[in-house]
N, C-alpha and C positions, 0 to 999 in steps of 0.2 A: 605760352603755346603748348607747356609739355603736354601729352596725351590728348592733343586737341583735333578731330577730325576736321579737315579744313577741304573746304570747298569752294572755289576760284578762279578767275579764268588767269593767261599768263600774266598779263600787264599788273594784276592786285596781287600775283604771286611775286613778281617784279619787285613792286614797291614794298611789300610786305617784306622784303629781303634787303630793302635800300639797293637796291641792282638798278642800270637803268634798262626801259624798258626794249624788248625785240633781240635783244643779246643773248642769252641762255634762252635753249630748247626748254621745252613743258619736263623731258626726264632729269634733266637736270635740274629746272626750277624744283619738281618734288623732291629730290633724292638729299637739297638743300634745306629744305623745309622740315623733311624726315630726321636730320642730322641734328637740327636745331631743337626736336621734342614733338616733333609732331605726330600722332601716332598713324593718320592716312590721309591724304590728300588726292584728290581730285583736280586735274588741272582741264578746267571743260572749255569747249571750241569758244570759239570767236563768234560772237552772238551778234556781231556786225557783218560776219561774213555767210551767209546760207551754204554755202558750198563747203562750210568746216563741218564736219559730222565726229569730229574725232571728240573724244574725252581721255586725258591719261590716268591714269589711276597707279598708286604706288603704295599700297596700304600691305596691312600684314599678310595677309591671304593673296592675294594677286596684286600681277603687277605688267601694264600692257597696255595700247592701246584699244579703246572701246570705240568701234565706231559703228554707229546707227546707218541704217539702209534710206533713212527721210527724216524730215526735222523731229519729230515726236514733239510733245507735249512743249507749252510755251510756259507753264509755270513746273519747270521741271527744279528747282531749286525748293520749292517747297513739298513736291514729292519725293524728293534726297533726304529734306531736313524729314518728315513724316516717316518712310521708311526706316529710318533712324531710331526713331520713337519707337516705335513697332517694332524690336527687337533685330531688325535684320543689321549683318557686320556692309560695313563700307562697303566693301564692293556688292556684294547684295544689291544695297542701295540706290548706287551707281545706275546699276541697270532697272530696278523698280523704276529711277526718276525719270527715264529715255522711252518708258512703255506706255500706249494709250490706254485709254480706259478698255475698251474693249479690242488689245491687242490678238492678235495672230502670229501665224509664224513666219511673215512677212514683215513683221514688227520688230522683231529679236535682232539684236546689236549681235556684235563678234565680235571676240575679244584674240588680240595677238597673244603670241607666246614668246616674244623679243620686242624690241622697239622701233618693227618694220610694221604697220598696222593689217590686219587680214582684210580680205576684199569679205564685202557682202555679196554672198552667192542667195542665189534664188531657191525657195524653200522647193524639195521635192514630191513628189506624191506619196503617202504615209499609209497608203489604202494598200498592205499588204501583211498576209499573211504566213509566218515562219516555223510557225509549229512552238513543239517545247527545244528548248534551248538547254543540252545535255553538257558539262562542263566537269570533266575529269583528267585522272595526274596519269594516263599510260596508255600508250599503244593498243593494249589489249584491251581497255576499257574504251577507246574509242571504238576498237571492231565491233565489243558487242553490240555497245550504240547505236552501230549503222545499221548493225544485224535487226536492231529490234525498227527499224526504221525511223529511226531520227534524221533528219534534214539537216541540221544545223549542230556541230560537236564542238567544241572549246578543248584544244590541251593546256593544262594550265600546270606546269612543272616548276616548284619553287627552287630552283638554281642559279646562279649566276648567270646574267645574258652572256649570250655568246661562248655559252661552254660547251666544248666540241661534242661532249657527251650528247648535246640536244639533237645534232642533226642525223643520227639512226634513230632516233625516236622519233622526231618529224617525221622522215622517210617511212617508216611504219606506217604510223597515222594517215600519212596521205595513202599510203596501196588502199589501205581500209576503207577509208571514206571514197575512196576514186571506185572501188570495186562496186560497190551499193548507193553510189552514187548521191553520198553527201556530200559538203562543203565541211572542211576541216578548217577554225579558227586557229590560229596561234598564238598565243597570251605571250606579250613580253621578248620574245626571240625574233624580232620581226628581223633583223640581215640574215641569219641562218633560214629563214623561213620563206623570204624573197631567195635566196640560192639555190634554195629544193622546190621556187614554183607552188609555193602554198596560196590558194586564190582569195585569203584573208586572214588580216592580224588582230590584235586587239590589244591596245594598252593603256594604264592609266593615264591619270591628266600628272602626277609628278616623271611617269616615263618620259609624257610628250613633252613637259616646257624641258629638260635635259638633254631632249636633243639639240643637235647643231642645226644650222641653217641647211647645211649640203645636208643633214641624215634625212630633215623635214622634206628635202629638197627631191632625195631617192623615194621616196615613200611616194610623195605626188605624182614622181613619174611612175613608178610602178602602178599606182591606181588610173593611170589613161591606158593601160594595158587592162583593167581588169582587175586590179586589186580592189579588195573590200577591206578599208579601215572602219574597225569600230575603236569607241573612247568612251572611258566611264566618266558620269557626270554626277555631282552628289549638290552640286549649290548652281544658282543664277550664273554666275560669272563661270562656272566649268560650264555650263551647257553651251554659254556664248562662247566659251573659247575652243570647246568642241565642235561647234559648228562653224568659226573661223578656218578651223583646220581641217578642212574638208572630210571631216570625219562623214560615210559612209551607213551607220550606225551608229546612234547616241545611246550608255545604258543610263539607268536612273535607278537610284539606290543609296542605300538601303531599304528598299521598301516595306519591311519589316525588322525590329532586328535580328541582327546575324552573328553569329560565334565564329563565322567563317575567319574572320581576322578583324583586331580591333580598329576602332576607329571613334573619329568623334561627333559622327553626324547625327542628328536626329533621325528619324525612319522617316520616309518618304509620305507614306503611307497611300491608299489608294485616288486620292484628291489631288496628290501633289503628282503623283503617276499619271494622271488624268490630264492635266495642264501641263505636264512635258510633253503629252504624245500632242496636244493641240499647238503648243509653242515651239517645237522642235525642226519641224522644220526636215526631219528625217528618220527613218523608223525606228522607234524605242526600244530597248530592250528593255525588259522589266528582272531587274537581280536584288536579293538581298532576302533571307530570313523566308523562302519559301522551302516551307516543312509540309503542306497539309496539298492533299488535290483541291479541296473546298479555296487556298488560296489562289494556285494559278487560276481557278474559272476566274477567279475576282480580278487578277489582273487582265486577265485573256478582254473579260468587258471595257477595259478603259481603252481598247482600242491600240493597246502595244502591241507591237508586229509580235515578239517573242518573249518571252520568261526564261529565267534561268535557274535549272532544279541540279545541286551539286551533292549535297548529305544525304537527297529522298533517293537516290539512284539506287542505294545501297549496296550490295553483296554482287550483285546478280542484275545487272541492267535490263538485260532480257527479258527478266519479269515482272520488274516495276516498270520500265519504261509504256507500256498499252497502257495502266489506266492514267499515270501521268498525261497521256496524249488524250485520253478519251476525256478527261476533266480540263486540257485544253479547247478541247472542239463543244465541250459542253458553254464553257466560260464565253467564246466567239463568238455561239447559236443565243447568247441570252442579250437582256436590253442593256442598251451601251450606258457606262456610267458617265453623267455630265461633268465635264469639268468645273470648278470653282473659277472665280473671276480671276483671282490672284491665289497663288502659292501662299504656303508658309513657311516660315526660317526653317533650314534646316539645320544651322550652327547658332549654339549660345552667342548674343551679343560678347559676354565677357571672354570670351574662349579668342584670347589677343596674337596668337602664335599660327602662323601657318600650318593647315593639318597636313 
């Protein structure tokens, strides 16, 4: 069994365990099977029951229940084993095998962030447009931002959450964006950010699976007031687990690469940018490795509500921010790029470690 991707429903995980069968849960049959050498495992619904949509998944990269909004495909075990071949890691896989041939974003599984499974919510309207998406470290670079009319600003301060230093910088930020009448993001401080009334946060997918249940739990209720959750999404199984989590905003990225901070993902590139904003289900951001105005137009075309420019800003926001905007509105005015059927990997098969 060591390093053997295993895919099973519970009863063959059962017996493959010598367990007998209906006694141990799906997390507990994988987390047995993982202990014994397995390197991911798939514990998939009950194929006698239609009303089971669940699949668990316990592999190095993610670990959750995956459940589908309708039965999907009937030879989904060999679009597992296939996805496989093709380079994509397990969970990848997972969700390739649950997708029709000509899915949508009424198709897209959801993936949990604990072992309480997410509701499939209904995809929302994606036909919106956000401008350029400005993502700077201070107070005063947010003013100019809004100065230069930017819509949408990002604080993105690399500090400790929850250090008390954040909440007069916040405070700043919002007079700024409230006075010209943006919307100010908050990267990462999301309870200092809910106590100053900030009307949107934004954080990664290893912030989101580290919260608790009650912090997931404040966040939700803050969004029936009006909050705007965004989450960054870099593989299949972050998009679904993004969209599990009522994430508000999906971003996708790297879409180029980026120096911004390392990582191990492949670039998204504009095809794979293209089939999130079609499979999401919610409006895309487009981030990563955009240096040139000739880029955003390129993304502007795939139909992503917004881009995110953080190095092109420069010195002086105020003066690079118009053509940034004018090379978005160019990108919006030109022919939409078609999406591809399907995506491609964007983590090495080998790459066995969670990023």
């Amino acid at each position: 069994m060591a390093h053997d991707t295993l895919r099973l429903t519970a009863a063959e995980a059962a017996a493959r365990l010598g367990l007998p069968p209906g006694v141990h849960d799906a997390p507990e049959l994988a987390r047995r099977l993982r202990e014994q050498g397995a390197l991911a495992v798939v514990i998939t619904s009950d194929p006698h029951d239609p009303r089971d949509r669940h699949d668990w998944l316990d592999t190095p990269h993610a670990r959750g229940w995956l459940t589908r909004p309708h039965g999907g495909p009937s030879d989904h075990a060999a679009r597992f084993q296939d996805a496989l071949a093709q380079g994509w890691v397990a969970a990848d896989a997972a969700v390739l095998a649950r997708l029709p041939d000509r899915a949508d974003a009424a198709d897209l599984p959801v993936l949990s962030a604990d072992e309480t499974p997410a509701a499939c919510t209904p995809a929302r309207d994606t036909a919106t447009d956000l401008g350029v998406y400005a993502i700077v470290d201070s107070p005063e670079r947010v003013r100019a931002c809004a100065e230069a009319g930017t819509q949408l600003i990002q604080l993105r301060v690399k500090v400790p959450r929850d250090d008390p230093a954040m909440a007069p910088q916040i405070a700043a930020a919002l007079q700024a964006t409230r006075t010209h009448g943006a919307t100010l993001v908050v990267n990462d401080h999301w309870r200092t950010a809910l106590e100053l009334g900030a009307p949107a946060i934004h954080l990664g997918q290893e912030d989101w699976i580290e919260l608790d249940a009650d912090d997931r739990a404040q966040i939700a209720a803050a969004q029936t007031q009006g909050l705007q959750l965004g989450l960054s999404s870099h593989s299949l199984w972050e998009l679904c687990r993004a969209r599990g989590a009522g994430a508000d905003l999906i971003a996708c990225g790297p879409v180029w690469p980026t120096l911004t901070k390392a990582m191990p993902w492949h670039p998204q590139g504009l095809d794979n940018l293209a089939w999130w904003v079609r499979m999401a289900g919610r409006p895309v951001i487009a981030i990563g490795g955009i240096l040139a105005h000739a880029q955003l137009a390129e993304a502007a075309r795939t139909g992503a509500a917004t881009a995110c420019v953080v190095r092109g800003l420069g010195d002086d926001p105020r003066a690079t921010l118009p053509a940034w905007q004018a090379a978005w509105q160019q990108g919006r005015h030109g022919a939409p790029l078609v999406p591809p059927a399907r995506p491609r990997p964007t983590l090495d098969a080998a790459h066995r470690a969670g990023p």
